[in-house]
C-alpha positions in Angstrom: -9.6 -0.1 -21.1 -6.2 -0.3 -22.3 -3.7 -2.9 -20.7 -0.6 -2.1 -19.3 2.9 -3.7 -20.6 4.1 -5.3 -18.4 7.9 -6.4 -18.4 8.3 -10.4 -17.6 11.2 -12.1 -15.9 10.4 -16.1 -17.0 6.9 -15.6 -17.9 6.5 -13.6 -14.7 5.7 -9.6 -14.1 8.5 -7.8 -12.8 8.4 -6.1 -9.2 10.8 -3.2 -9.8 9.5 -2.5 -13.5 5.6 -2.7 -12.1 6.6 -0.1 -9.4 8.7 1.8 -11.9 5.7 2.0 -14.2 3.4 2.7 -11.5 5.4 6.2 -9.9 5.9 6.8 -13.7 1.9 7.2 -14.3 1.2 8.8 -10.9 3.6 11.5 -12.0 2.2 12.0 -15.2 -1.0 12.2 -13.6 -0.4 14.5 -11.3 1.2 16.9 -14.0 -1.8 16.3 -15.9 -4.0 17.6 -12.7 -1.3 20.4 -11.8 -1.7 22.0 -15.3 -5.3 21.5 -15.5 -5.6 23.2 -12.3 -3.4 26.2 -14.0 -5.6 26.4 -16.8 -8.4 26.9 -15.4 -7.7 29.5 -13.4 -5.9 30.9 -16.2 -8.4 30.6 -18.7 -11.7 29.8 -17.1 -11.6 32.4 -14.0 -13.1 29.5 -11.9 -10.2 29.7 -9.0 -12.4 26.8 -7.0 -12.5 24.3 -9.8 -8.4 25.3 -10.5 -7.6 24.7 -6.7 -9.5 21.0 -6.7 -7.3 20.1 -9.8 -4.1 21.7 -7.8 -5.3 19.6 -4.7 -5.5 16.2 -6.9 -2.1 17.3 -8.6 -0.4 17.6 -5.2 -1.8 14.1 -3.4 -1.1 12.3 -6.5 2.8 13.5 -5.8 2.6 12.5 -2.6 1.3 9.0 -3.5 4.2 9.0 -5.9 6.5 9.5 -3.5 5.0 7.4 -1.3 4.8 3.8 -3.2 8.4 5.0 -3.8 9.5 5.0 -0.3 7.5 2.1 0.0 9.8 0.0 -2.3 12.8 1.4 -1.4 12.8 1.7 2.5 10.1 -0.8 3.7 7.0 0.2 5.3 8.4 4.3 6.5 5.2 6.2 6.0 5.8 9.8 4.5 3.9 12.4 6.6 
């Protein structure tokens, strides 16, 4: 498994680079499951197995934005 950089402030990780890394991977991630889902119902006629990969796509978003408002506004869950 491949280790994340991580930037350091005095030997120490960062808080806002860590959660800047972390929304930065969850979106990638869900882009990843978004145009997985696409191709598959594109290319593979499976509409079931396209609208699981659409489903992960869209709560990985959400988590996104979530952890964001988590470090921006406190503890204001996103419904």
């Amino acid at each position: 498994m491949t280790r994340l950089p991580y930037e350091t402030k005095g030997g120490h990780a960062s808080l806002g680079e860590t959660l800047g890394q972390l929304t930065e991977y969850l979106r990638l991630a869900s882009e990843a499951a978004l145009t997985i889902g696409h191709l598959y119902k594109l290319q593979h006629d499976d509409i079931e197995m396209g609208d699981q990969f659409l489903r992960i796509g869209q709560n990985l978003l959400r988590t996104s934005e979530l952890a964001t408002a988590l470090s921006t506004k406190g503890h204001k869950v996103i419904q």
